[in-house]
N, CA, C and O atoms as a Tinker XYZ file with bonds, in Angstrom:
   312  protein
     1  N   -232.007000   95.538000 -101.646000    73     2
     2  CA  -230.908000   95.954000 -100.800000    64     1     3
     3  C   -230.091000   96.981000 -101.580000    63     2     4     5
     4  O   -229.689000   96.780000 -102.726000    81     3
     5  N   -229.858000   98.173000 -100.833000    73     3     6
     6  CA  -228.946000   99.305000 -101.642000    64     5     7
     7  C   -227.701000   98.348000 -101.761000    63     6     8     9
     8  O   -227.643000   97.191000 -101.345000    81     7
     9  N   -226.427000   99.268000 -102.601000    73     7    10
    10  CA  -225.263000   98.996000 -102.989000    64     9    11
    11  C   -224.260000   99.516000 -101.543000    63    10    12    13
    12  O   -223.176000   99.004000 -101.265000    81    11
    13  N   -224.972000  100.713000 -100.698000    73    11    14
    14  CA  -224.406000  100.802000  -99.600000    64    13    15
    15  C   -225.060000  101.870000  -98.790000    63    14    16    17
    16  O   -225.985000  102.480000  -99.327000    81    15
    17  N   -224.643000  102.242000  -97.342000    73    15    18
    18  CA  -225.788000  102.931000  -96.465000    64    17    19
    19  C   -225.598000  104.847000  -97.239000    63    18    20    21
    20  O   -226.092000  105.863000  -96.749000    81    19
    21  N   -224.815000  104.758000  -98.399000    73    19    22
    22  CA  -224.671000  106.189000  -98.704000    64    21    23
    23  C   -225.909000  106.631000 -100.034000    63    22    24    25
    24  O   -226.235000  107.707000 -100.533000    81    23
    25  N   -226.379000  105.091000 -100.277000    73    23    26
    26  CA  -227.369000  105.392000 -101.260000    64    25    27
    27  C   -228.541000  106.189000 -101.069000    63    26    28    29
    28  O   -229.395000  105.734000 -100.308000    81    27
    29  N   -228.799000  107.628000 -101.782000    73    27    30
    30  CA  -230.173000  108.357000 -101.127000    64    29    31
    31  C   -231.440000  107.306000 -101.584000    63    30    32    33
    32  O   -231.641000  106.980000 -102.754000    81    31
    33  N   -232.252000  106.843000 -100.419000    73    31    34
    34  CA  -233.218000  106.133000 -100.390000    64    33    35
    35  C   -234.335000  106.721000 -100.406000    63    34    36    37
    36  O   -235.410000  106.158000 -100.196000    81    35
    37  N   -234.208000  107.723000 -100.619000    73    35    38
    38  CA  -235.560000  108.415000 -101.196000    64    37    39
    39  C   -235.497000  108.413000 -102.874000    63    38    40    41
    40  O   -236.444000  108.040000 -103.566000    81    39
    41  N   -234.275000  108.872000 -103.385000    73    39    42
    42  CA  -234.089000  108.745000 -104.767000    64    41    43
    43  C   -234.210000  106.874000 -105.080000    63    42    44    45
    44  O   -233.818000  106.747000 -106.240000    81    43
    45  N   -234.360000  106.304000 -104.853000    73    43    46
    46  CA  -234.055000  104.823000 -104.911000    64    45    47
    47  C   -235.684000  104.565000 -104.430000    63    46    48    49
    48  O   -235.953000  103.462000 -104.905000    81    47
    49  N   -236.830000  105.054000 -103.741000    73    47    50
    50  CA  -237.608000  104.713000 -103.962000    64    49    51
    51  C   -238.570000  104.928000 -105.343000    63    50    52    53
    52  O   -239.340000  104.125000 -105.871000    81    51
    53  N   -238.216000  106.381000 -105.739000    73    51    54
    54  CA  -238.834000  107.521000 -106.131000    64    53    55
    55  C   -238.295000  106.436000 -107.694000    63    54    56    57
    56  O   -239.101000  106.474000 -108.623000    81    55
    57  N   -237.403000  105.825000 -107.842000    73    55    58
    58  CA  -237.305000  105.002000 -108.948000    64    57    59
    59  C   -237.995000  103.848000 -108.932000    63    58    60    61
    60  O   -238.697000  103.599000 -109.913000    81    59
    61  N   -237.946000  102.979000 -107.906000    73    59    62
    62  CA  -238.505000  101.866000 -107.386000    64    61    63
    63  C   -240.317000  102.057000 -108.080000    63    62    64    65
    64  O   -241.008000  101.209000 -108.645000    81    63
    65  N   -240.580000  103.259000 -107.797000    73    63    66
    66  CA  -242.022000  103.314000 -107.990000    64    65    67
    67  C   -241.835000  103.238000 -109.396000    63    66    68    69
    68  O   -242.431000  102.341000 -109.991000    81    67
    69  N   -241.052000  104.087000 -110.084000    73    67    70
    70  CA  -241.698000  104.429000 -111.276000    64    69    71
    71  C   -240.990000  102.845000 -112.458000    63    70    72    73
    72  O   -241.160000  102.844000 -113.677000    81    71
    73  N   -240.426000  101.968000 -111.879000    73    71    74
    74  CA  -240.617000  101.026000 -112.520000    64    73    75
    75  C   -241.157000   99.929000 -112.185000    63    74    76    77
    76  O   -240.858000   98.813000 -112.611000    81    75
    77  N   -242.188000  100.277000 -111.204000    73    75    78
    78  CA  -243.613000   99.379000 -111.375000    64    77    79
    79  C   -244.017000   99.055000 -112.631000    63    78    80    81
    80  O   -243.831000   99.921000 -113.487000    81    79
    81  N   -244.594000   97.889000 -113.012000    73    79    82
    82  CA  -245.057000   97.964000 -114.718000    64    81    83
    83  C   -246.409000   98.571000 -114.792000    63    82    84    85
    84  O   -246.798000   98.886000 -113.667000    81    83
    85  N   -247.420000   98.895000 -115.917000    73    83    86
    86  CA  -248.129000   99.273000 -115.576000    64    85    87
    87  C   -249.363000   98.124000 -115.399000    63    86    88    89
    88  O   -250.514000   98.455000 -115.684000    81    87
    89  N   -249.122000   97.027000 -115.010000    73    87    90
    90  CA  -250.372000   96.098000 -114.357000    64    89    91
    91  C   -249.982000   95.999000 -112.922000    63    90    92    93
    92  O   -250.953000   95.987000 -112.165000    81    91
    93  N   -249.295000   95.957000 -112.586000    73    91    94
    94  CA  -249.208000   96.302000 -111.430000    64    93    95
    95  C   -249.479000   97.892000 -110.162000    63    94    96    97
    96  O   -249.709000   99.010000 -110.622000    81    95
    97  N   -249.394000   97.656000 -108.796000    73    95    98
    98  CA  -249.968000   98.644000 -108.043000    64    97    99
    99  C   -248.955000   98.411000 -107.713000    63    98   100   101
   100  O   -248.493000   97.274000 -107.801000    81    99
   101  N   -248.132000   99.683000 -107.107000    73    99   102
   102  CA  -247.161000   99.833000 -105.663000    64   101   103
   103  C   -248.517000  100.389000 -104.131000    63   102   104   105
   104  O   -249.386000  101.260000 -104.156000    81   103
   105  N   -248.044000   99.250000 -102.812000    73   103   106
   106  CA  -249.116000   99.986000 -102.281000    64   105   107
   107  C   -248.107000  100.403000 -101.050000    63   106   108   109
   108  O   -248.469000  100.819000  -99.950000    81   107
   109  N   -247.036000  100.238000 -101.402000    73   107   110
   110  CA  -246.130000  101.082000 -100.244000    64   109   111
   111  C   -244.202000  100.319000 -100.193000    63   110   112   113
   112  O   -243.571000   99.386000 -100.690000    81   111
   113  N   -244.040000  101.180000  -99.494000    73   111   114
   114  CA  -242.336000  101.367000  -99.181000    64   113   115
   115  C   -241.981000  101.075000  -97.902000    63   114   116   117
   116  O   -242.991000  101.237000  -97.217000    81   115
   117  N   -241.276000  100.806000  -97.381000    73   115   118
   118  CA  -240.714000  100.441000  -96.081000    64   117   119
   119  C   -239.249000  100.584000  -95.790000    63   118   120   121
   120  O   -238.651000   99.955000  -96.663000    81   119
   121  N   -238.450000  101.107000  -94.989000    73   119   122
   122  CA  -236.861000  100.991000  -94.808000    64   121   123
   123  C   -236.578000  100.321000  -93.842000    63   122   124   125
   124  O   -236.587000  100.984000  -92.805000    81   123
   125  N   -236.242000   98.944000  -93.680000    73   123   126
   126  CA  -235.854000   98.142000  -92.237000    64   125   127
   127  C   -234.426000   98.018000  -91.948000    63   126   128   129
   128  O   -233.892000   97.364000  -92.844000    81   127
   129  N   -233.588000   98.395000  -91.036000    73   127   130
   130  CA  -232.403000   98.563000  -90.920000    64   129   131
   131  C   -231.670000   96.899000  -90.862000    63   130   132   133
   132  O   -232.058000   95.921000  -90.223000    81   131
   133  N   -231.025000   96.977000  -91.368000    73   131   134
   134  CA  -230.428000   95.816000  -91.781000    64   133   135
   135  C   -228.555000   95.379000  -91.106000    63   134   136   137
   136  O   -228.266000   94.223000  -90.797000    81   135
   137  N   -227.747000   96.305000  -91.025000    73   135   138
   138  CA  -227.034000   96.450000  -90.447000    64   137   139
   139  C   -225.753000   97.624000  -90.495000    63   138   140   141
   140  O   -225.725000   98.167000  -91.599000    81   139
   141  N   -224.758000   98.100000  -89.604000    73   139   142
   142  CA  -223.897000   99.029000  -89.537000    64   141   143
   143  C   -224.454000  100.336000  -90.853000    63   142   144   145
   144  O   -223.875000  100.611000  -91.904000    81   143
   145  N   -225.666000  100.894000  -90.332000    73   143   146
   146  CA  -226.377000  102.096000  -91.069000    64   145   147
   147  C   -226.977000  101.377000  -92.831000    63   146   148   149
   148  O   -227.466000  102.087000  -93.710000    81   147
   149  N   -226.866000  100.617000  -92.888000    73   147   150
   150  CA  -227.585000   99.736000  -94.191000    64   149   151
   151  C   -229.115000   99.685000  -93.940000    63   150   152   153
   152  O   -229.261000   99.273000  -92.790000    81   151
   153  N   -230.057000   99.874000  -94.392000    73   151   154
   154  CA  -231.402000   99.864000  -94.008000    64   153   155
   155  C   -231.330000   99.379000  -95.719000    63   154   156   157
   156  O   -230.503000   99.670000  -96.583000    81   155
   157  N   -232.673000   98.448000  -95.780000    73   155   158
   158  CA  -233.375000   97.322000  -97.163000    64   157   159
   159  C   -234.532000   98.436000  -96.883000    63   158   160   161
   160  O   -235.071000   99.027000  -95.947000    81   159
   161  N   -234.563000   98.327000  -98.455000    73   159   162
   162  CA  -236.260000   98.881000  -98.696000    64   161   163
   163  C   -236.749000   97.828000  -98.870000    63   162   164   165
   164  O   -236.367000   97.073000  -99.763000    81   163
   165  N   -238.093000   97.440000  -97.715000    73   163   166
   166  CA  -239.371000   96.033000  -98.047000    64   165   167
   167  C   -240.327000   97.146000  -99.200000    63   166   168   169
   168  O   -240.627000   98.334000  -99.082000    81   167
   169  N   -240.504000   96.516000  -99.890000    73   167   170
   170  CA  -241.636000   97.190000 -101.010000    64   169   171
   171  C   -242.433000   95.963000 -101.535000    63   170   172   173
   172  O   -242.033000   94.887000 -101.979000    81   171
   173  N   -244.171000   96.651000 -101.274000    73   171   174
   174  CA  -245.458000   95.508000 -101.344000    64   173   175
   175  C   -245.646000   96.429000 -102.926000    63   174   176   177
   176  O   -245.632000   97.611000 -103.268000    81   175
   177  N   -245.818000   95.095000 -103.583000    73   175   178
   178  CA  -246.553000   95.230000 -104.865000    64   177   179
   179  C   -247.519000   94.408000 -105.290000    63   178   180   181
   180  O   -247.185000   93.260000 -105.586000    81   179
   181  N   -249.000000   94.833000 -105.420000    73   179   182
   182  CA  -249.891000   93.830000 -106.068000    64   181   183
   183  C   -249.739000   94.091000 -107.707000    63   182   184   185
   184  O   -249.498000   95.062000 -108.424000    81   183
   185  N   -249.991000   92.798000 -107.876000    73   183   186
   186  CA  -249.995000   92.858000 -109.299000    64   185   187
   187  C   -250.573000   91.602000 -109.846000    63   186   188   189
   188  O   -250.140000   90.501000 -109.505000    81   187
   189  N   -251.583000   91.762000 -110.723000    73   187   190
   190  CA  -252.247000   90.541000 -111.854000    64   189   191
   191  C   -251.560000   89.027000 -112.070000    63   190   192   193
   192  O   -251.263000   88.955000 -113.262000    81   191
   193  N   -251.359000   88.347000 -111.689000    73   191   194
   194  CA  -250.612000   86.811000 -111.701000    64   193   195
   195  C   -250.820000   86.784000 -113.421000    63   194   196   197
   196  O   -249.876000   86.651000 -114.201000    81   195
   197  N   -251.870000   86.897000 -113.723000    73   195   198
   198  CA  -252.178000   86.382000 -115.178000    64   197   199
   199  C   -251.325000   87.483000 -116.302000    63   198   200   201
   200  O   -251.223000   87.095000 -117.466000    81   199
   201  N   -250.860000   88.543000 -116.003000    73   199   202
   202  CA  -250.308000   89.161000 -116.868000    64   201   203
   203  C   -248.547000   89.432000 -116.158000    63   202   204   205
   204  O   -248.055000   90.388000 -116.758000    81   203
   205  N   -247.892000   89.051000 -115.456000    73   203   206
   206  CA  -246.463000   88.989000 -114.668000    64   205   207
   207  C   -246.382000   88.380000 -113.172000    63   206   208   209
   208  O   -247.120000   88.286000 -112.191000    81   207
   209  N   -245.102000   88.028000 -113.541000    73   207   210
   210  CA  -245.024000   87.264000 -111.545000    64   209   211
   211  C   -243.691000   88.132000 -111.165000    63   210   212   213
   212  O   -243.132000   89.070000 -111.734000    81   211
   213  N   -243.418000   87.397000 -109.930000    73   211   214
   214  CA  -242.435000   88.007000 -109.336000    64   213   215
   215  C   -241.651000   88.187000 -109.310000    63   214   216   217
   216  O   -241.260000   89.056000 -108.531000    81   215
   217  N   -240.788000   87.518000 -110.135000    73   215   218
   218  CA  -239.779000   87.300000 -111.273000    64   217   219
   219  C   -239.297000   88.502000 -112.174000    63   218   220   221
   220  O   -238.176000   88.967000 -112.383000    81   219
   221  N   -240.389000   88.790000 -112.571000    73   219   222
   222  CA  -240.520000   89.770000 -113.452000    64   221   223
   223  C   -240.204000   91.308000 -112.842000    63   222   224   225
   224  O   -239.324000   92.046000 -113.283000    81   223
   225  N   -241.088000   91.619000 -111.763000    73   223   226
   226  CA  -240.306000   92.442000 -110.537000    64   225   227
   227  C   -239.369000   92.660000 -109.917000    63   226   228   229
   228  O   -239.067000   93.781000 -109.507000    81   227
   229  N   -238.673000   91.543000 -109.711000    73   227   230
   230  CA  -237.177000   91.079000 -109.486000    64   229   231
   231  C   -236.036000   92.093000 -110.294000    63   230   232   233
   232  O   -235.183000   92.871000 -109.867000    81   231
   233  N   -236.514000   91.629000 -111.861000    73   231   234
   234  CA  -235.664000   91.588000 -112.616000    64   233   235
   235  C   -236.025000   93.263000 -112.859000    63   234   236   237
   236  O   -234.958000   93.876000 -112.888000    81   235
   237  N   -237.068000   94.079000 -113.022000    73   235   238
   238  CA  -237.155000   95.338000 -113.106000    64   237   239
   239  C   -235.834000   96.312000 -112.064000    63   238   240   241
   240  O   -234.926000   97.129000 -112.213000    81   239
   241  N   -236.574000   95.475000 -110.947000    73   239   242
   242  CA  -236.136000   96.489000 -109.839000    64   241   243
   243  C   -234.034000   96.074000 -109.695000    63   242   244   245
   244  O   -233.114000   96.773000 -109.269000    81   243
   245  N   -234.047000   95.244000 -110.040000    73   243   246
   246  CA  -232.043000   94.607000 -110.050000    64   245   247
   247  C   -231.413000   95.662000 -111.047000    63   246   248   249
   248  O   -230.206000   95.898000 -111.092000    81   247
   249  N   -232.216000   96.171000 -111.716000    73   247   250
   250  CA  -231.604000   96.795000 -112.870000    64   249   251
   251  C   -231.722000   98.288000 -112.447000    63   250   252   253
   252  O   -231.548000   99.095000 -113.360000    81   251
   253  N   -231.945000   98.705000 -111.408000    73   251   254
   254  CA  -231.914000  100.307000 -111.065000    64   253   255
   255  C   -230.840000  100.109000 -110.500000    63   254   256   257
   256  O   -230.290000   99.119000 -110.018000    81   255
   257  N   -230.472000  101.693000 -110.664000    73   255   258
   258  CA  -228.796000  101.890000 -110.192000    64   257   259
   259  C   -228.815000  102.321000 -109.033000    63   258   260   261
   260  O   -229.690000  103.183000 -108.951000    81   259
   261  N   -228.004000  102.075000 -107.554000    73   259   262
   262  CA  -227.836000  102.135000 -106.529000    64   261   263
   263  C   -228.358000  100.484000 -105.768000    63   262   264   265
   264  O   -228.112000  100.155000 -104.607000    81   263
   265  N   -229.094000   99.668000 -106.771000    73   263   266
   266  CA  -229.976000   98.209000 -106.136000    64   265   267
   267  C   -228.319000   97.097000 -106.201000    63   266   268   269
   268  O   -227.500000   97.115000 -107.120000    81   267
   269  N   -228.250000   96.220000 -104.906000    73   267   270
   270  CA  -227.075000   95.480000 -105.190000    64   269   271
   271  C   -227.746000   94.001000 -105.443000    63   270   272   273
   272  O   -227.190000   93.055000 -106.002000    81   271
   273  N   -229.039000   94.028000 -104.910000    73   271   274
   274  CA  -229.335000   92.818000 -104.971000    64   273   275
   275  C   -231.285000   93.014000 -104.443000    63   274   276   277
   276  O   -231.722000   93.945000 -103.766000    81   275
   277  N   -232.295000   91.582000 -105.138000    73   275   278
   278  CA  -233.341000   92.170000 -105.049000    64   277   279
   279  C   -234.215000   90.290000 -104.617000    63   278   280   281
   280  O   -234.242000   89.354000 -105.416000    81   279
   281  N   -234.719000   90.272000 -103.382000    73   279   282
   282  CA  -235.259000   88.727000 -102.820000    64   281   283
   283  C   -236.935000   89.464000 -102.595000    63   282   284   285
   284  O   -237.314000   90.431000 -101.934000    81   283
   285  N   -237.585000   88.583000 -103.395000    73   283   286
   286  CA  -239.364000   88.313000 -103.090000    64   285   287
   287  C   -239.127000   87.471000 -101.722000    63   286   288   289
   288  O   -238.461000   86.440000 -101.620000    81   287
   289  N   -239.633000   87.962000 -100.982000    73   287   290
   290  CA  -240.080000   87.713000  -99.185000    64   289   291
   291  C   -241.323000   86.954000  -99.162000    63   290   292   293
   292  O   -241.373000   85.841000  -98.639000    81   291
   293  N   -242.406000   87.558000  -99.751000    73   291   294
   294  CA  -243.562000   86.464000  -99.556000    64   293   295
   295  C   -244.274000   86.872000 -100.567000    63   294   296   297
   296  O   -244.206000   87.951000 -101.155000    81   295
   297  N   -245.086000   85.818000 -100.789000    73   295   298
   298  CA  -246.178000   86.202000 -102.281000    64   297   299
   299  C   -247.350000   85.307000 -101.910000    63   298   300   301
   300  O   -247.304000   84.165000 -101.454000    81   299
   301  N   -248.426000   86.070000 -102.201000    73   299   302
   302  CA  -249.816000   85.542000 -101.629000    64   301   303
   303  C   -250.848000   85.846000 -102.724000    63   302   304   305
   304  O   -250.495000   86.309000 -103.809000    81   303
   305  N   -251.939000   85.617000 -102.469000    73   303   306
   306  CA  -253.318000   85.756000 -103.361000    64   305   307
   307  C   -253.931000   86.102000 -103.014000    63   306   308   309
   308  O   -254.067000   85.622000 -101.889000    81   307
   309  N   -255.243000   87.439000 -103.401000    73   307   310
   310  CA  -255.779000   87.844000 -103.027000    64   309   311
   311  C   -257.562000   87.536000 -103.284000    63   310   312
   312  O   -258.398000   88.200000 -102.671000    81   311
């Protein structure tokens, strides 16, 4: 979730990607409007269970600037 609807969300993906780790894949981005012009970026990441979990993603992505807050939605196995 941005910090507010003035955050450029293209710059906020364009970070999002690049702190993917490198065992992990980004396989896409999403903007779902959330409320009064606020849109959440959903972002799918596969990544190796045996070398990081989701946790770990969490904590990457909380730490970029413009992020107010960061919830794993679903996690599955492939």
């Amino acid at each position: 979730m941005p910090e507010s609807p003035d955050i450029d969300l293209g710059k906020l993906k364009d970070s999002i990607a690049k702190a993917v780790p490198p065992y992990a894949k980004l396989r896409g981005t999403a903007e779902k409007p959330v409320a009064f012009g606020l849109n959440a970026i959903h972002v799918m990441v596969i990544l190796d269970d045996k070398k990081g979990g989701a946790e770990e993603m969490e904590q990457a992505f909380a730490k970029l600037p413009g992020v107010q807050s960061v919830d794993t939605v679903e996690v599955s196995l492939l």
